[in-house]
N, CA, C and O atoms as a CHARMM CRD file, in Angstrom:
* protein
*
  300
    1    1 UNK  N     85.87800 164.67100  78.37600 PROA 1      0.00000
    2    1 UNK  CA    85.74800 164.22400  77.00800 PROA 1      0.00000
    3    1 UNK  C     84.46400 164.73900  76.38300 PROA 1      0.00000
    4    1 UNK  O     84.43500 165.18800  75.23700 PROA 1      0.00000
    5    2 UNK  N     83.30700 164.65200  77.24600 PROA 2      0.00000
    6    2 UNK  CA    82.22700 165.43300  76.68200 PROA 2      0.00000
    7    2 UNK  C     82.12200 166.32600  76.39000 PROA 2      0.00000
    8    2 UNK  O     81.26700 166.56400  75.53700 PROA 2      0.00000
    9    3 UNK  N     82.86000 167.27800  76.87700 PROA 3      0.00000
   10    3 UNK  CA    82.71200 169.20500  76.63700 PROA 3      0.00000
   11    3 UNK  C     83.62800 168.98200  75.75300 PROA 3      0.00000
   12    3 UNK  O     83.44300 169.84800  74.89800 PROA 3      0.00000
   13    4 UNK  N     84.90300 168.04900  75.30600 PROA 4      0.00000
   14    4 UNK  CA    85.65700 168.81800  74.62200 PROA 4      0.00000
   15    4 UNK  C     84.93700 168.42400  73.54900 PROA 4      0.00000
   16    4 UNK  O     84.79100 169.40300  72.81700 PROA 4      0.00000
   17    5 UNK  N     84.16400 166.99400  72.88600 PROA 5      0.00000
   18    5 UNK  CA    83.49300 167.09800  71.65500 PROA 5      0.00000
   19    5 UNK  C     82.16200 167.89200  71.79500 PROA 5      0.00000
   20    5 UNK  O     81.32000 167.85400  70.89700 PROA 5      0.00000
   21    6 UNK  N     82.00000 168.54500  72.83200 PROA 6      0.00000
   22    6 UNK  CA    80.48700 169.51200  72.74700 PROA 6      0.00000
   23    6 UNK  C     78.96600 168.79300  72.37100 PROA 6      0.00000
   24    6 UNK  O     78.05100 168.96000  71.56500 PROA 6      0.00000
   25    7 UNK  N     79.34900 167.82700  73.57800 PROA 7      0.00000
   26    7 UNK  CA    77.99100 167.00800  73.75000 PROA 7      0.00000
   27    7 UNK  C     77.80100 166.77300  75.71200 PROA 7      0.00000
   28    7 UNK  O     78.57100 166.49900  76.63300 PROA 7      0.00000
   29    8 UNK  N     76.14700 167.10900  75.55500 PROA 8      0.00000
   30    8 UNK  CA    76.28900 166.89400  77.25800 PROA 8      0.00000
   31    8 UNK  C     75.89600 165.79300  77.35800 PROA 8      0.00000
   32    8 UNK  O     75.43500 165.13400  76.42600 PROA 8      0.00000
   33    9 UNK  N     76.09400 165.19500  79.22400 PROA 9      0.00000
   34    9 UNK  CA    75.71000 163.45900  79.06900 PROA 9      0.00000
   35    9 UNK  C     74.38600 163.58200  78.25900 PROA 9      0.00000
   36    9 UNK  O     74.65000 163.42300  77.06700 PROA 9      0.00000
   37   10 UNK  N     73.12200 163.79500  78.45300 PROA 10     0.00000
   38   10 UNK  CA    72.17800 163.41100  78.14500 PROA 10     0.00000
   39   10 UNK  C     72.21400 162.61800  76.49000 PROA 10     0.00000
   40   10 UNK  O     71.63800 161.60700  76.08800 PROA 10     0.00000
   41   11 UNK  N     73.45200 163.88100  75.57600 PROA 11     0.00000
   42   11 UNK  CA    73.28000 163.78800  74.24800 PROA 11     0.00000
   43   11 UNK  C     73.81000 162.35200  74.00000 PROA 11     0.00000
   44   11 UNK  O     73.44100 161.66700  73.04700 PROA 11     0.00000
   45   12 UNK  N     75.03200 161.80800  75.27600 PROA 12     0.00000
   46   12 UNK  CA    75.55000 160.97200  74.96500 PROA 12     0.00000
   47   12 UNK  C     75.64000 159.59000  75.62700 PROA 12     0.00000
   48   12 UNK  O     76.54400 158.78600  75.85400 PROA 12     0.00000
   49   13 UNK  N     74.02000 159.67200  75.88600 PROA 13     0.00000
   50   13 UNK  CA    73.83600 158.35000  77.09500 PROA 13     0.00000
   51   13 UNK  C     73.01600 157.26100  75.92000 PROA 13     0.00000
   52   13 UNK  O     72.24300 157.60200  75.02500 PROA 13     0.00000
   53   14 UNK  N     73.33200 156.31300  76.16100 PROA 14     0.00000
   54   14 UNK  CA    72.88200 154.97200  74.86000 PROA 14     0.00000
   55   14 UNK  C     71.79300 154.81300  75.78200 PROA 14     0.00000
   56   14 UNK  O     72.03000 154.51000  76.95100 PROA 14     0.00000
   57   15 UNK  N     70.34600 155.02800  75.26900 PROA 15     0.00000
   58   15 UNK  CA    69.52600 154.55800  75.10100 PROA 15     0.00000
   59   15 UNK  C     68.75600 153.17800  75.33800 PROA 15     0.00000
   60   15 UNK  O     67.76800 152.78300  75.95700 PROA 15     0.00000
   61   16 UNK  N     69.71800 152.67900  74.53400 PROA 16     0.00000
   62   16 UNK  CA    69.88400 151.09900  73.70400 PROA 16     0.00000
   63   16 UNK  C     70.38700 150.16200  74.91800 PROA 16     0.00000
   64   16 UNK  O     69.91700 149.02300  74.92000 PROA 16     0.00000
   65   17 UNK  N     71.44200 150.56200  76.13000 PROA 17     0.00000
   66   17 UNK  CA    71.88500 149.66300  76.87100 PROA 17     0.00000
   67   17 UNK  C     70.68400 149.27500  78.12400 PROA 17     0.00000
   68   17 UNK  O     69.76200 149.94700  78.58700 PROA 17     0.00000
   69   18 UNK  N     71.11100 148.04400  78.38400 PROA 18     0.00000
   70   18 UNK  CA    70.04400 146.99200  79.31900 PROA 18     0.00000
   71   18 UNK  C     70.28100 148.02100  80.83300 PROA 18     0.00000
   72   18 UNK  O     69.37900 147.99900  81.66900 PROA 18     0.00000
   73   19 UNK  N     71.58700 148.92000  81.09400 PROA 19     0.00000
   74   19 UNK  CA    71.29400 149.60800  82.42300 PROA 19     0.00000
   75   19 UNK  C     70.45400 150.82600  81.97100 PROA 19     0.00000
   76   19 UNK  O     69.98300 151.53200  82.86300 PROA 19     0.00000
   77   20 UNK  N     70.21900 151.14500  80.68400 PROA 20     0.00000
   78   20 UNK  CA    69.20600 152.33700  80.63900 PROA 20     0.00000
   79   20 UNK  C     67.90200 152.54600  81.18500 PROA 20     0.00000
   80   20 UNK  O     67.36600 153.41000  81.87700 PROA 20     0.00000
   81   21 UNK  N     67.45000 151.08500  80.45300 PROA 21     0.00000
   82   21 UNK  CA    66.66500 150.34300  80.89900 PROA 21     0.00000
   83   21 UNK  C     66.21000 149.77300  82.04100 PROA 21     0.00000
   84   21 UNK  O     65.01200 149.96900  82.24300 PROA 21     0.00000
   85   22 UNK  N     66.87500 149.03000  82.97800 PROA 22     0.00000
   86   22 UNK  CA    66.74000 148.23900  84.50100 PROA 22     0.00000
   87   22 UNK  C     66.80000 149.88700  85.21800 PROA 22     0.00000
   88   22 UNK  O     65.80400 150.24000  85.85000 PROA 22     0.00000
   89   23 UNK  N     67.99200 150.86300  85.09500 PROA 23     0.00000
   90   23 UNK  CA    67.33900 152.16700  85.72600 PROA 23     0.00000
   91   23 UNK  C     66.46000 153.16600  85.13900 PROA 23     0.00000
   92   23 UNK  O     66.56500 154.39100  85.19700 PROA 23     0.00000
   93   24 UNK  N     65.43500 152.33800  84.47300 PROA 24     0.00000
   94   24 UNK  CA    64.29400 153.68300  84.58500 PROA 24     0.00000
   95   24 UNK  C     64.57300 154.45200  83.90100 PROA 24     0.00000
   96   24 UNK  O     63.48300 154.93500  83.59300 PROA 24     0.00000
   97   25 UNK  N     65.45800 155.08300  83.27600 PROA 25     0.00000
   98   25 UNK  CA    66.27500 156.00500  83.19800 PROA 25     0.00000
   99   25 UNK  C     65.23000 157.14100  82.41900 PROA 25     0.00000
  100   25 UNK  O     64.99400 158.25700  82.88100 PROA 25     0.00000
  101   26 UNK  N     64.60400 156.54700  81.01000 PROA 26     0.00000
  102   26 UNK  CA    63.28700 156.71100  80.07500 PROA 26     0.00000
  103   26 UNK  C     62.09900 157.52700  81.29900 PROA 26     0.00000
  104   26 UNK  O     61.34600 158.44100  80.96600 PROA 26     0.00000
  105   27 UNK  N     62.16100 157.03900  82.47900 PROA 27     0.00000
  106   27 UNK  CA    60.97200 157.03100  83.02700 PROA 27     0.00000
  107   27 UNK  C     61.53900 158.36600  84.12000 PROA 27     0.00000
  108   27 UNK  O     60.55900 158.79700  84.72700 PROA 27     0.00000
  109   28 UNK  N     62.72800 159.04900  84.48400 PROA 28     0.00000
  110   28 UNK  CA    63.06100 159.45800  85.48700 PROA 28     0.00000
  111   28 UNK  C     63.64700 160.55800  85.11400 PROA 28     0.00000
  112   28 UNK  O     64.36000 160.48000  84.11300 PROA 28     0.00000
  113   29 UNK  N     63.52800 161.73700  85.73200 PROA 29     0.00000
  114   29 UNK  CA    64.26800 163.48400  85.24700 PROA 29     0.00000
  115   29 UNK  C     65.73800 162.91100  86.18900 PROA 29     0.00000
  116   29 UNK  O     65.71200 162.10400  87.11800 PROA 29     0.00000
  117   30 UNK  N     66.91700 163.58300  85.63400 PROA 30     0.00000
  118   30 UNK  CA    68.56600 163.05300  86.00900 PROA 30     0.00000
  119   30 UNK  C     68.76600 164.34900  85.74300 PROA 30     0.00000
  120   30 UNK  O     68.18900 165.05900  84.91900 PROA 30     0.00000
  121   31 UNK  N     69.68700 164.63000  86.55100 PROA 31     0.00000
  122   31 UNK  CA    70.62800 165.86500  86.06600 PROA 31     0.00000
  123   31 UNK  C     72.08600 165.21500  85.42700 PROA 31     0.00000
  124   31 UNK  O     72.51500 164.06200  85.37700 PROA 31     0.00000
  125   32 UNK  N     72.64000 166.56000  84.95600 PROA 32     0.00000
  126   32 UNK  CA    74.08400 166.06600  83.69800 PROA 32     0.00000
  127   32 UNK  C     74.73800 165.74200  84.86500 PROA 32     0.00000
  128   32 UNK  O     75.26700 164.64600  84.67400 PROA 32     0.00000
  129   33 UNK  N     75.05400 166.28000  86.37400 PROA 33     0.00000
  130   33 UNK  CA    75.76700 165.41700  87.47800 PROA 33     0.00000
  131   33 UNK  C     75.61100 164.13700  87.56900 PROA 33     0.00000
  132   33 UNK  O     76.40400 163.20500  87.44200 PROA 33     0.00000
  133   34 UNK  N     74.02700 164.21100  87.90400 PROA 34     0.00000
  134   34 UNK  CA    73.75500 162.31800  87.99600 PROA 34     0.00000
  135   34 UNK  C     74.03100 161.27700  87.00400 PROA 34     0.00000
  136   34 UNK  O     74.48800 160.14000  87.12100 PROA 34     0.00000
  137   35 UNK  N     73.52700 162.14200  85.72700 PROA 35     0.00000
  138   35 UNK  CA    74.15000 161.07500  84.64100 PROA 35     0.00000
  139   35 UNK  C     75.28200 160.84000  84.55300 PROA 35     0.00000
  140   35 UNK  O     75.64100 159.73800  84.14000 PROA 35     0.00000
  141   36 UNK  N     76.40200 162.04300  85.00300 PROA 36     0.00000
  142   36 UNK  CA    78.02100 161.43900  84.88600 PROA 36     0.00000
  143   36 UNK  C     78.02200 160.34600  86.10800 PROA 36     0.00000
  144   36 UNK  O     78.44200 159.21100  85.88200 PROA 36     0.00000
  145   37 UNK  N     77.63700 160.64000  87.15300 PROA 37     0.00000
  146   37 UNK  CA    78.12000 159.63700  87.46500 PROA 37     0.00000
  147   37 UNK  C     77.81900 158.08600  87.54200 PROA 37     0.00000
  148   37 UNK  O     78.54600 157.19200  87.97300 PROA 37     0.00000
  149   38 UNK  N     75.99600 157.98200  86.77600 PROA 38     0.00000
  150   38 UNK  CA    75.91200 156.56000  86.76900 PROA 38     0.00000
  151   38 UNK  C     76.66800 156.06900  85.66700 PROA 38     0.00000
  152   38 UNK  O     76.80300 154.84900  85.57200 PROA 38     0.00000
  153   39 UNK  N     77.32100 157.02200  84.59000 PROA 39     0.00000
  154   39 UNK  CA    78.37700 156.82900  83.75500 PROA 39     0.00000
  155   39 UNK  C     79.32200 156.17300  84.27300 PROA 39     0.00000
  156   39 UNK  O     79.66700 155.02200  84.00700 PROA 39     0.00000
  157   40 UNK  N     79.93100 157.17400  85.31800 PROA 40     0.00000
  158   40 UNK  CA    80.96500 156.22100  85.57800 PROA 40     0.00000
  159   40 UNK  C     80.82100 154.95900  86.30300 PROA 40     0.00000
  160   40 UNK  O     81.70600 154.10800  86.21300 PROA 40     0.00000
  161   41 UNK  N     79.71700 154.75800  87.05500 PROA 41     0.00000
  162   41 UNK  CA    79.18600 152.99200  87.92900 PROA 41     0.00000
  163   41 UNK  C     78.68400 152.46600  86.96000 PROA 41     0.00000
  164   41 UNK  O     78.22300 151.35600  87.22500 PROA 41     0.00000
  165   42 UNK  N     78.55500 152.81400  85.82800 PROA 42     0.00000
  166   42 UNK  CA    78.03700 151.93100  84.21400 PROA 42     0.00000
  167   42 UNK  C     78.07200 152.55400  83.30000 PROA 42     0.00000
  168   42 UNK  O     77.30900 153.41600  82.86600 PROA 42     0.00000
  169   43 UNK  N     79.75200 151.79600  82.64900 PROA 43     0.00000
  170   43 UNK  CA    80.10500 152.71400  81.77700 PROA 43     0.00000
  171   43 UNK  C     79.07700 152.32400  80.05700 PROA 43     0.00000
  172   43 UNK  O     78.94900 153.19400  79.19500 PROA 43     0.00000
  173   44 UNK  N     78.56300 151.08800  79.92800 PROA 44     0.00000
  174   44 UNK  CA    77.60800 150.83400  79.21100 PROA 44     0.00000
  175   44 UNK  C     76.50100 151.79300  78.60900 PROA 44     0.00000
  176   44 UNK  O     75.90100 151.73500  77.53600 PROA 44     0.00000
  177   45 UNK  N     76.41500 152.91800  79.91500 PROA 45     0.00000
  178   45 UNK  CA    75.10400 154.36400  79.51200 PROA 45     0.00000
  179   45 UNK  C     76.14100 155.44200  78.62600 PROA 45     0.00000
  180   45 UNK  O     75.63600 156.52600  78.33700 PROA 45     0.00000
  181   46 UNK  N     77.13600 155.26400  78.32000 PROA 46     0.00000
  182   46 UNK  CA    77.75700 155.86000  77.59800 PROA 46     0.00000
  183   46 UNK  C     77.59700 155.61700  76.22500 PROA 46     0.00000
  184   46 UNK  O     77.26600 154.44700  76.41800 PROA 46     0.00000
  185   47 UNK  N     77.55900 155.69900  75.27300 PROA 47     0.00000
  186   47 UNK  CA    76.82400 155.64100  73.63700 PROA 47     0.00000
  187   47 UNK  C     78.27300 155.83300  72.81000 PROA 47     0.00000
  188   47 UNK  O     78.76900 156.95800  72.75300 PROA 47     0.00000
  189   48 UNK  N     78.96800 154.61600  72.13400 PROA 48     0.00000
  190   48 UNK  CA    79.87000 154.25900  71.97000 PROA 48     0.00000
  191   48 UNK  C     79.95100 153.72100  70.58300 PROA 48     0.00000
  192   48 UNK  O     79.14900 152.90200  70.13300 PROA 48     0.00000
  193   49 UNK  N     81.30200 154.39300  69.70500 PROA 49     0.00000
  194   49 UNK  CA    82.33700 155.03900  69.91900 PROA 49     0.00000
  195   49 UNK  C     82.64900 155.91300  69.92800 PROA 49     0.00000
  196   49 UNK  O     82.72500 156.36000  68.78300 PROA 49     0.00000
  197   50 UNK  N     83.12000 156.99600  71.12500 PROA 50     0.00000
  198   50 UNK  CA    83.15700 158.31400  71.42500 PROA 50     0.00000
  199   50 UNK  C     84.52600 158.48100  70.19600 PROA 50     0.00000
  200   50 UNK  O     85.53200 157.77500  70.27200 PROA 50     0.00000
  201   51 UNK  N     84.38900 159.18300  69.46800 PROA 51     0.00000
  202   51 UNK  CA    86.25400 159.21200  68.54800 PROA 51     0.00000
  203   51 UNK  C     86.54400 160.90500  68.81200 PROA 51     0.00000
  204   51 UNK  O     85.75800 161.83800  68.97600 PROA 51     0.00000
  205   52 UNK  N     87.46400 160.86600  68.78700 PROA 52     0.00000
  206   52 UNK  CA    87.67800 162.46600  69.47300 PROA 52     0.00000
  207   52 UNK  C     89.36000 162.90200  68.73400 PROA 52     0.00000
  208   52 UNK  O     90.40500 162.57400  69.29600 PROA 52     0.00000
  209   53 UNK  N     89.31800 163.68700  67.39300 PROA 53     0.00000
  210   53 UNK  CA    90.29300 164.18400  67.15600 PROA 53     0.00000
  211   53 UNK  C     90.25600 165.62900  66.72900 PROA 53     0.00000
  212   53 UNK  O     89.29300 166.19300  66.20900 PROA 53     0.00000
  213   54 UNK  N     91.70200 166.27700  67.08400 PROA 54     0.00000
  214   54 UNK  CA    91.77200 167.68600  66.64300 PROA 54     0.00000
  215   54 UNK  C     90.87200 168.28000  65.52900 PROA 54     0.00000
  216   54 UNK  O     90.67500 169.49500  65.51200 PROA 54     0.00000
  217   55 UNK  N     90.33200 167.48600  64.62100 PROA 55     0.00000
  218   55 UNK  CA    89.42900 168.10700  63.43600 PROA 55     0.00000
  219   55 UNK  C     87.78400 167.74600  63.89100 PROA 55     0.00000
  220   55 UNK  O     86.92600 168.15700  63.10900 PROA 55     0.00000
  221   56 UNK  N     87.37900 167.09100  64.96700 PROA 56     0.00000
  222   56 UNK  CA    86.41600 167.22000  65.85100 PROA 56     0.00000
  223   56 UNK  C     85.85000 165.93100  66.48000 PROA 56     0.00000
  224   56 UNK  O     86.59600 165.40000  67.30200 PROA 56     0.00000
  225   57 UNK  N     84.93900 165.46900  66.29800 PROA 57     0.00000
  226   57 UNK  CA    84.36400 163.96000  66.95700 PROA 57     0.00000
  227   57 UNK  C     83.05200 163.42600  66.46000 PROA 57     0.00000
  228   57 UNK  O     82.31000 163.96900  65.64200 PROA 57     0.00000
  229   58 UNK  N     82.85400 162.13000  67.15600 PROA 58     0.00000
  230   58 UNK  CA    81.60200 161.52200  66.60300 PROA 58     0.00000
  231   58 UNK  C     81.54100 160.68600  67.36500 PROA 58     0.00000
  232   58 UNK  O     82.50700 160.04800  67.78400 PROA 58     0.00000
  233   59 UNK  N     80.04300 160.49400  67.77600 PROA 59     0.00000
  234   59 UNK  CA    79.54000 159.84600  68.51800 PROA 59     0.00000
  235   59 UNK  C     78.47100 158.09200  67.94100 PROA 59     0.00000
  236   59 UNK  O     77.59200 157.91600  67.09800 PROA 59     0.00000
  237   60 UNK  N     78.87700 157.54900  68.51200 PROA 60     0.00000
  238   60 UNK  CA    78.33000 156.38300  67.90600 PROA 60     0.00000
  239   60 UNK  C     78.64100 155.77300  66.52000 PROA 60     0.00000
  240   60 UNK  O     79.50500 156.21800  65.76500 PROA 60     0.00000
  241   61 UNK  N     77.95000 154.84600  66.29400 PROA 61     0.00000
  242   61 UNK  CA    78.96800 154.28600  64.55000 PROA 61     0.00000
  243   61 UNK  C     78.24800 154.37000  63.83800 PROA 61     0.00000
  244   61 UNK  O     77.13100 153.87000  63.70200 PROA 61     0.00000
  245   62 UNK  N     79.27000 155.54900  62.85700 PROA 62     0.00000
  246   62 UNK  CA    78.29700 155.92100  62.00800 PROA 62     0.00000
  247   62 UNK  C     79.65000 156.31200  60.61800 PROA 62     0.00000
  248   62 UNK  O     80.49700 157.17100  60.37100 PROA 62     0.00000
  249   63 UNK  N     79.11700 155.05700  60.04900 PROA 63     0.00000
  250   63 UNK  CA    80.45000 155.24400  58.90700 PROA 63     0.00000
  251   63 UNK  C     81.33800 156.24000  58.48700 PROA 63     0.00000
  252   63 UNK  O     82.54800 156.40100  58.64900 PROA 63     0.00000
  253   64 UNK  N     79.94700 157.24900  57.57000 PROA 64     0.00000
  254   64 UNK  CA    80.04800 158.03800  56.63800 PROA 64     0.00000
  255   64 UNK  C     81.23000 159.25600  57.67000 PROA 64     0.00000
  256   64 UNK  O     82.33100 159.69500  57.33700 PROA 64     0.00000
  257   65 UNK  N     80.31300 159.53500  59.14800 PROA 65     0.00000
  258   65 UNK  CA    80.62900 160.69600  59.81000 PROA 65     0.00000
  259   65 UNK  C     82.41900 160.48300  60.15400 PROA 65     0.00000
  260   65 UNK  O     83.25900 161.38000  60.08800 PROA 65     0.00000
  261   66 UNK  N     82.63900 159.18500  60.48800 PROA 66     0.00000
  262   66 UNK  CA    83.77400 158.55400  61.05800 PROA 66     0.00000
  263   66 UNK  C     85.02200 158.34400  59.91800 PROA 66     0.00000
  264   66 UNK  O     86.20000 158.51700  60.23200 PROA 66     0.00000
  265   67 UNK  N     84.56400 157.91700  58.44800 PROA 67     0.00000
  266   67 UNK  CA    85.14800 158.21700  57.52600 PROA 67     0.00000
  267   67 UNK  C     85.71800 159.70200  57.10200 PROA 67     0.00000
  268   67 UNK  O     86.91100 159.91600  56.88300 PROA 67     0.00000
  269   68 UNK  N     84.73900 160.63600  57.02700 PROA 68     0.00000
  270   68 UNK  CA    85.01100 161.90500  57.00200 PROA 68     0.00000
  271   68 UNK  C     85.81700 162.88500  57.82300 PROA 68     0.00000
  272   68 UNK  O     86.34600 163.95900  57.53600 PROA 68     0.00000
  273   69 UNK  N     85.72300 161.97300  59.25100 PROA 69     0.00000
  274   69 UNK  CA    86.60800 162.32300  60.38700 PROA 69     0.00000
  275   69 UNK  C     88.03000 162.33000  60.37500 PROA 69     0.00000
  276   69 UNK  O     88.80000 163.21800  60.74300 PROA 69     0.00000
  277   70 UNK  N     88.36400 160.72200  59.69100 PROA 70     0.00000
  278   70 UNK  CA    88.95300 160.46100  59.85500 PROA 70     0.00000
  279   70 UNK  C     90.14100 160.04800  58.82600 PROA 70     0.00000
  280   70 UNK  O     91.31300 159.67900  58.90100 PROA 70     0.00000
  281   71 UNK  N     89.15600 160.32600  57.80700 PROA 71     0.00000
  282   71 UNK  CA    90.00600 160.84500  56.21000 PROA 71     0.00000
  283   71 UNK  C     89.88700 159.70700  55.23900 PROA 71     0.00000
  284   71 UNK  O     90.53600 159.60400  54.19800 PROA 71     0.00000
  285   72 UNK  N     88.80700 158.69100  55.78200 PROA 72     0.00000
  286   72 UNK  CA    88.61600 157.44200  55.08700 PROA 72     0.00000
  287   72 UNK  C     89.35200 156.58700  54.94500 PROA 72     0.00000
  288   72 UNK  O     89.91500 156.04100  53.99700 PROA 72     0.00000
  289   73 UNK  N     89.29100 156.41400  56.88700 PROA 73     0.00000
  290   73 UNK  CA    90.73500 155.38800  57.35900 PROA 73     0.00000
  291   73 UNK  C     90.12500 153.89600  58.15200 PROA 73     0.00000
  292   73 UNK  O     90.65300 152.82900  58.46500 PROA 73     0.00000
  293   74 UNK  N     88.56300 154.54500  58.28900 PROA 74     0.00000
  294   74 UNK  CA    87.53900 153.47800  59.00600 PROA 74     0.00000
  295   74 UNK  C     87.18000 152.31100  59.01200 PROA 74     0.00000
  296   74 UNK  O     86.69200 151.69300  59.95800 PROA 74     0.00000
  297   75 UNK  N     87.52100 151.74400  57.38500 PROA 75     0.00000
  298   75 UNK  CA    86.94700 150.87900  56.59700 PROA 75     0.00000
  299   75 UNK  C     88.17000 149.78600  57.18100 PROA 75     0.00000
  300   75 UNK  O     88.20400 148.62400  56.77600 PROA 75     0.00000
């Protein structure tokens, strides 16, 4: 899902979540392997809502981008 919207984990790891946080994560070099997979043992480090259609994607909520995506179906 990441390559096909053309974001690597790093671009698409939340920050914001409490496992970002409790692992260090801020504090520690990860490779895009390691990050997939504490992705998948916490799917929370994922930065959400991934929306993913044929005319392209968007990451996180963000009206305007998701409206435009999506033909101003969001609301």
């Amino acid at each position: 899902m990441l390559r096909r919207a053309g974001l690597t984990p790093r671009e698409a790891l939340s920050t914001r979540s409490r496992a970002y946080r409790e692992l260090g994560l801020a504090e520690r070099t990860v490779s895009d392997d390691e990050l997939l997979d504490l992705m998948v043992a916490e799917p929370t480090l994922l930065r959400r809502p991934l929306v993913l259609t044929p005319g392209g994607s968007v990451l996180g909520f963000d009206r305007k981008r998701l409206d435009a995506l999506l033909g101003g179906t969001s609301s």
